[in-house]
C-alpha positions in Angstrom: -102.0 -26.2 -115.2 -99.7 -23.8 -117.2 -96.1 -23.8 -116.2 -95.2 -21.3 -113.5 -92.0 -20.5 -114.9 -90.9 -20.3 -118.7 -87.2 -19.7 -119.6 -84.6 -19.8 -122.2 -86.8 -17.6 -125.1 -89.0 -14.8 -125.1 -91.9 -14.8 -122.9 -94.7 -13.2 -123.0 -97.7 -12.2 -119.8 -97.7 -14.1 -117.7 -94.0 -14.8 -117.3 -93.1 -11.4 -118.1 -93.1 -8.9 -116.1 -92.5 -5.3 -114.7 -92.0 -3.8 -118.2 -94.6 -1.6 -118.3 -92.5 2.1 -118.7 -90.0 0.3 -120.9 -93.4 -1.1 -123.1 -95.0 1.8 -122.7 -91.9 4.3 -124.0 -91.9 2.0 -127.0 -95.8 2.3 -128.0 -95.6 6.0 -127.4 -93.5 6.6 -129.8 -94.8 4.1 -132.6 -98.2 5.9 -131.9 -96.3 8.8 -133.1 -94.9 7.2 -136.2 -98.7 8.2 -138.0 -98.0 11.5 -137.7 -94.5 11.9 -138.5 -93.2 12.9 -135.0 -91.5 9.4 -134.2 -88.1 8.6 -133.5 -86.2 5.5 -134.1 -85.1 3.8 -130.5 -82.4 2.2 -129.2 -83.0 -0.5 -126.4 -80.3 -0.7 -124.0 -79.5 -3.9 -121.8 -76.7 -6.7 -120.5 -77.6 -10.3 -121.3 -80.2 -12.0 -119.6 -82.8 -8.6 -118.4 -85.2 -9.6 -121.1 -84.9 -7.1 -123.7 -86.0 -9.4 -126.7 -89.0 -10.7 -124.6 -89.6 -6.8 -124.4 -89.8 -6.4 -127.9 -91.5 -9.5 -128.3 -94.4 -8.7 -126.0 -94.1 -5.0 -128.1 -95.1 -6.8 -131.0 -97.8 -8.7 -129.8 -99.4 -4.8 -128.3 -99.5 -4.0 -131.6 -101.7 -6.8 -133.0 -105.0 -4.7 -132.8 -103.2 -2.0 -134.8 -104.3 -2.7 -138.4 -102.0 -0.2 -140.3 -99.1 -1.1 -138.6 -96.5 -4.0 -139.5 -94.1 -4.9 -137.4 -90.6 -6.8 -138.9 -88.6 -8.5 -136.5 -85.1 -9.9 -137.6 -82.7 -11.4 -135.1 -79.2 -9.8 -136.2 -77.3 -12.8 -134.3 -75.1 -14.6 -136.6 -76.2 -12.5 -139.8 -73.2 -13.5 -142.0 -72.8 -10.7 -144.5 -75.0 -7.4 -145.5 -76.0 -9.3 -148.3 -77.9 -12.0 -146.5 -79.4 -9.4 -144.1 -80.6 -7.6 -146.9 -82.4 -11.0 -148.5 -84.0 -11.8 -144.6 -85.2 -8.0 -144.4 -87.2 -7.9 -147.5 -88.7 -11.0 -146.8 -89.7 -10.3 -143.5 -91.3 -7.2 -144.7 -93.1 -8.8 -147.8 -94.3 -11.9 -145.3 -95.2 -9.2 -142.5 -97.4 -6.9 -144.8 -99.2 -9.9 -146.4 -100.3 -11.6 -143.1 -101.4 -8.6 -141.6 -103.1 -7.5 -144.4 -104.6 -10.6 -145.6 -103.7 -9.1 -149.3 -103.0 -12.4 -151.1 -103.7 -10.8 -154.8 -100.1 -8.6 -153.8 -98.4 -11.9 -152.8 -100.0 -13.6 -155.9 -98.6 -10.8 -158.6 -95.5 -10.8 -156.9 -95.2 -14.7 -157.6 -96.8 -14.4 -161.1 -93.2 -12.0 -162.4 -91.2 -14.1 -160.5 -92.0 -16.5 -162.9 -91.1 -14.9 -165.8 -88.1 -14.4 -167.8 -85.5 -11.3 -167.1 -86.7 -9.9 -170.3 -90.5 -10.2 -170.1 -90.5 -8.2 -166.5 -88.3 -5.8 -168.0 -90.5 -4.9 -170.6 -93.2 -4.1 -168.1 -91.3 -3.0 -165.7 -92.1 0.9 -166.2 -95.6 -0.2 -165.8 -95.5 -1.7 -162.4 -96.7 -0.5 -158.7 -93.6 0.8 -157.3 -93.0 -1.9 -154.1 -93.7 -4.7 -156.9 -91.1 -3.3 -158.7 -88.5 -2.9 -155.7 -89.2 -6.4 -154.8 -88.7 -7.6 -158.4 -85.4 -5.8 -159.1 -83.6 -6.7 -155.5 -84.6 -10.6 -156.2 -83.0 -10.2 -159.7 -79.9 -8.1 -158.2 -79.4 -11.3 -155.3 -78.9 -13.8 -158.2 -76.3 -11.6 -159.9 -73.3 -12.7 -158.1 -71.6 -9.3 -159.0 -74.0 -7.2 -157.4 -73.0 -4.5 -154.8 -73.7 -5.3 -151.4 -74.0 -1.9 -150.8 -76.8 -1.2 -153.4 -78.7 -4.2 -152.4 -78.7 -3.1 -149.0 -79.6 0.4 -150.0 -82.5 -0.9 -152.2 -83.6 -3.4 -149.4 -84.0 -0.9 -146.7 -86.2 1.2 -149.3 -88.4 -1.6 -149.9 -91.0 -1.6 -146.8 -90.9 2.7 -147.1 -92.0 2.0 -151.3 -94.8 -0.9 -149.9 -95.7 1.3 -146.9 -96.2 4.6 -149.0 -98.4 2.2 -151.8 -100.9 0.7 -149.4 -101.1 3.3 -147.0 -99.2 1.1 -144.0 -96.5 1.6 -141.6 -93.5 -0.4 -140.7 -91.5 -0.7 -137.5 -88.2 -2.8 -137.9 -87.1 -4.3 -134.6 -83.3 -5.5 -135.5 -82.5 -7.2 -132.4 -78.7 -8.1 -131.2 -78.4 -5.6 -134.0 -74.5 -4.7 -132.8 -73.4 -8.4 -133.9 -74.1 -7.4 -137.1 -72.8 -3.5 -137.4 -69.3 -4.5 -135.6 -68.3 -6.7 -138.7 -69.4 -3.8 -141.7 -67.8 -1.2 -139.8 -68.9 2.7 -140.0 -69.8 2.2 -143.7 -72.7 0.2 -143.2 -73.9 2.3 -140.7 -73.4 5.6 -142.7 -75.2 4.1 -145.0 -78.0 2.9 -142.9 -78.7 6.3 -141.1 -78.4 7.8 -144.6 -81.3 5.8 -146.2 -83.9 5.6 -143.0 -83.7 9.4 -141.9 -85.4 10.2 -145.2 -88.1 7.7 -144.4 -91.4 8.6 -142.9 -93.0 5.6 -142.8 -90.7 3.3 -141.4 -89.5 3.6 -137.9 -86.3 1.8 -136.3 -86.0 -0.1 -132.7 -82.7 -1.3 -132.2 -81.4 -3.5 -129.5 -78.0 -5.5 -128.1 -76.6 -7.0 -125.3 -73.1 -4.8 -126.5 -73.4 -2.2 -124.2 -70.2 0.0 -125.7 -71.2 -0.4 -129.0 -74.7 0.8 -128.6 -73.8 3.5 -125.9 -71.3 4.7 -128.9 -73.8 4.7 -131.4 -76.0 6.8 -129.3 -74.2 8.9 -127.6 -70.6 9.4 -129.5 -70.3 13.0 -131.3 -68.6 10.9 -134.4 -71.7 7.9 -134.9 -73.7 8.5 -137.2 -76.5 8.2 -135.0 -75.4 11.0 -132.3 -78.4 12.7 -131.2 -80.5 10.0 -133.9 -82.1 7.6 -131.3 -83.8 7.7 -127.8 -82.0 5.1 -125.7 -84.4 2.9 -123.5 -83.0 1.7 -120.9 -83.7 -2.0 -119.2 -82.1 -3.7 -115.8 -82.6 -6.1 -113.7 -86.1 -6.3 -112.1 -87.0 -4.1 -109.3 -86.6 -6.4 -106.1 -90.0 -5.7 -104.8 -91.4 -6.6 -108.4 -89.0 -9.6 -108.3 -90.6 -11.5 -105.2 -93.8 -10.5 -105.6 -93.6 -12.5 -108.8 -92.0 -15.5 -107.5 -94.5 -15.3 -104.8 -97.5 -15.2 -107.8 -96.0 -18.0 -109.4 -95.3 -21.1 -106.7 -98.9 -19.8 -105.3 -99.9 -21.2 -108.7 -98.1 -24.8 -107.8 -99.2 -24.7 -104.2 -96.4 -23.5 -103.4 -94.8 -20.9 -100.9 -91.8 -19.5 -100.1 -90.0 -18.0 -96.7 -88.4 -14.5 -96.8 -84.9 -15.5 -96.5 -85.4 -18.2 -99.1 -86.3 -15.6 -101.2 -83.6 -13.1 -100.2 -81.3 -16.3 -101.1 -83.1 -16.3 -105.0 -82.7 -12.4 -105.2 -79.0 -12.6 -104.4 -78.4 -15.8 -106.6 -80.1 -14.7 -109.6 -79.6 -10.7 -109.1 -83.0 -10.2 -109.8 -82.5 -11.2 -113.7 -85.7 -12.4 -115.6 -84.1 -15.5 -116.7 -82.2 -16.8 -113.8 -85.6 -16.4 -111.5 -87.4 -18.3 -113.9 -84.8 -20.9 -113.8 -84.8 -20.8 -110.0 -88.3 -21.3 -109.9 -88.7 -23.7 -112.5 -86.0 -25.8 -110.4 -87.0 -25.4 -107.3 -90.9 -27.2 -108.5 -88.6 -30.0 -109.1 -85.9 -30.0 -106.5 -88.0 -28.4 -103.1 -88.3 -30.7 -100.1 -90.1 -27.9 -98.0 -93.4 -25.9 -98.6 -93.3 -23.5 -97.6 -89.5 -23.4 -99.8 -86.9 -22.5 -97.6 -82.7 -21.4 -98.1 -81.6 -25.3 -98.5 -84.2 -26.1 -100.9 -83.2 -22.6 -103.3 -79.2 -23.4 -102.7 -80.2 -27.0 -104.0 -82.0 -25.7 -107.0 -78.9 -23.4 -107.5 -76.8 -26.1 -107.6 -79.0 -27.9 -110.9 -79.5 -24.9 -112.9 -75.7 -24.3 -112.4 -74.9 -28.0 -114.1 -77.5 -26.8 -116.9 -75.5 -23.7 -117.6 -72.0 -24.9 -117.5 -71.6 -25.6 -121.2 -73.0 -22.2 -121.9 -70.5 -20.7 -119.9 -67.4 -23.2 -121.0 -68.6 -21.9 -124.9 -68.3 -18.2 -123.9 -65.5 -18.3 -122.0 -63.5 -20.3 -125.1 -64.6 -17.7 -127.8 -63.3 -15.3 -125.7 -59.1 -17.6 -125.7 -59.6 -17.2 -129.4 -59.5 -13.3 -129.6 -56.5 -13.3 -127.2 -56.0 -15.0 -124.0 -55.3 -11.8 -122.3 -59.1 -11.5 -122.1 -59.9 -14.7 -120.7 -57.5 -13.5 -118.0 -58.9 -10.4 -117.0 -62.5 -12.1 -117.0 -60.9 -14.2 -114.2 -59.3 -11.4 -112.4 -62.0 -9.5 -112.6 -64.5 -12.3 -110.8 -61.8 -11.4 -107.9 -61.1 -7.9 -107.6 -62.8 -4.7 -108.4 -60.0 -2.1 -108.9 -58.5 -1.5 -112.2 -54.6 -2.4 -110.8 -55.6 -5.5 -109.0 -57.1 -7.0 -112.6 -54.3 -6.0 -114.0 -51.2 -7.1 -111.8 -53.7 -11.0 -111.4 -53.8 -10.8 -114.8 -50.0 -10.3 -115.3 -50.6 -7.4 -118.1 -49.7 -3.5 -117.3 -52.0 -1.8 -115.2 -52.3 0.6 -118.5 -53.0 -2.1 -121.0 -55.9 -2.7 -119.1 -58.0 -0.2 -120.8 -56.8 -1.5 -124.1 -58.9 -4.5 -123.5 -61.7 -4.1 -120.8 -63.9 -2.0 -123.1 -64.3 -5.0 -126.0 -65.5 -7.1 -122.7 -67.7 -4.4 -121.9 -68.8 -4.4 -124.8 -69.4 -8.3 -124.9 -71.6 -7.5 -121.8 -69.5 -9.3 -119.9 -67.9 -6.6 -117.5 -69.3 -3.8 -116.1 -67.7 -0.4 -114.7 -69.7 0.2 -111.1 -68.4 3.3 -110.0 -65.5 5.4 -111.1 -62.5 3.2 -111.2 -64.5 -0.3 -110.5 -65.4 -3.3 -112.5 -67.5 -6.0 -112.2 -68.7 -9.2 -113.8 -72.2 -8.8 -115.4 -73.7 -12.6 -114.5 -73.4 -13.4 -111.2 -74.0 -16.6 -111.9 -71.2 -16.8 -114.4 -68.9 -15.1 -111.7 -69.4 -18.5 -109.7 -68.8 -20.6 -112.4 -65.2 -18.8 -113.0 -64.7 -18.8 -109.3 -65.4 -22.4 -109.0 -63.2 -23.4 -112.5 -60.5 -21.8 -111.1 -60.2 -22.3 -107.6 -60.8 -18.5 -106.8 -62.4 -19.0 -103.1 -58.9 -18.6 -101.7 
């Protein structure tokens, strides 16, 4: 028997589920991207609602289509534009060849690698156009002198010169794509929107977890993406969607569950893909009951709360490194809702406040609920601060 639940990396059907708008929004508009009428997306989400399993399972829809490639690149940690620029070519090169099966491209590519700087040159005039983009940005990443700049230009090109000499189309999913814009600043991103809006054969789907950054970049008159992308929008599993899963899935273990047991998992996990695949997963190893009942999912609670504390212990000390002051206001804000109750438990100016609760927003760590009200994102990381810190009281 498969596992019931799967957690901690993309899944795809069966363990993922209710995306079927958000899947279907994306398709739509990369069935456009053939006849020119696409536009580039960007996927908006807090941690842990399953936005790079949606683009996974994205990719995997678009298997049967045999003109177009998708390139996925995982933005977390990218060190510099230069390195991004080295992975996206790469990506595109090794996408186009497996989908295409075209091993005498890959094979001609490798042959004038071989050769000296002055040999390709020689020929260079003579080349297919993406052969020859591949060829000069591999040459410009051993000059150490190079512009980052330039080899980013000339590396975004790349897939729209390969697409537009094999008749093919690229969609580039650049996922936790805000970890890597925040550290070039407006620059890279002028730069970026620059190159691709003259592309016609290469869409965009971008994605993050920081929700300011990419609400900015969408919607801010001064980005240079204002009125550039359609936002997509992903939460938390509808509840009705949620049990009927959880339901699905124990079924497949023998298994059952009660009502309030499940009411219990709703409000525990907040109805987010991963922490009701951890629940699950738990409770097949923990449950005393069948049918499963409130003990047996606060007991499960309990182990998949052990498993996460040094997740939680790493986030919360990046965030003493920045400044303190933020560590504090992720405490305060586990207790209170208003803006001057943060502050005044956080021992900062009620007005300073809004000097740092937007780069925690942005961190997807705090969310504003209504007008005036904040809230922690991960409920389950709200308990672990209220525990550390001895907030019951």
């Amino acid at each position: 028997m498969n596992r019931p639940f799967m957690y901690g990396k993309p899944v795809a059907k069966p363990y993922f589920v209710d995306r079927e708008n958000e899947s279907g929004v994306l398709l739509a508009e990369i069935g456009n991207l053939k006849d020119g009428t696409c536009m580039n997306l960007a996927v908006l989400g807090p941690r842990r609602v399953g936005k790079t399993s949606l683009i996974k399972n994205v990719i995997l829809e678009l298997e049967n289509e045999e003109k177009v490639i998708p390139v996925f690149i995982d933005c977390l940690s990218m060190p510099s534009i230069r390195r991004f620029s080295s992975v996206f070519v790469e990506n595109a090169k090794k996408g186009y060849v497996e989908k295409t099966n075209d091993g005498a491209y890959l094979t001609k590519l490798n042959e004038y690698l071989k050769k000296s700087v002055s040999e390709i040159l020689l020929k260079f005039s003579q080349l297919d156009i993406s052969i020859a983009s591949y060829i000069s940005i591999k040459l410009s990443m051993e000059d150490p002198k190079a512009e980052e700049a330039i080899l980013f230009e000339n590396a975004l090109n790349y897939p729209e010169e390969l697409a537009k000499s094999k008749d093919v189309y690229f969609v580039v999913f650049l996922d936790e794509f805000a970890e890597l814009a925040e550290k070039e600043r407006d620059e890279f991103l002028k730069l970026l929107r620059t190159v691709i809006q003259q592309q016609t054969r290469v869409m965009y789907i971008f994605s993050s977890s920081a929700m300011t950054y990419m609400n900015d970049m969408v919607y801010h008159n001064k980005s240079p993406f204002y009125r550039q992308l359609k936002p997509v929008f992903i939460g938390p599993i509808p509840g009705d969607c949620a049990r009927n899963f959880i339901k699905e899935r124990f079924s497949l273990a023998s298994y059952s569950i009660g009502e309030k047991a499940l009411d219990v998992m709703m409000q525990k996990s907040n109805c987010l893909p991963d922490y009701l695949q951890r629940l699950g997963d738990a409770l097949l190893d923990t449950a005393k009951n069948n049918p499963i009942n409130e003990t047996d999912v606060f007991l499960a609670y309990e182990e998949i709360f052990v498993t996460l504390d040094p997740t939680f212990s790493l986030v919360f000390a990046r965030l003493g490194e920045n400044s303190k002051i933020y560590s504090d206001i992720v405490i305060s804000t586990a207790r209170f809702a208003k803006p001057s109750l943060i502050a005044r438990d956080a021992g900062i100016p009620p007005g300073s406040l809004y000097y740092y609760i937007p780069y925690l927003i942005n961190l997807g760590l705090i969310k504003k609920i209504e007008p005036g009200q904040y809230c922690l994102t991960d409920p389950i990381f709200k308990d672990w601060i209220i525990r550390k810190f001895q907030l019951e009281n």
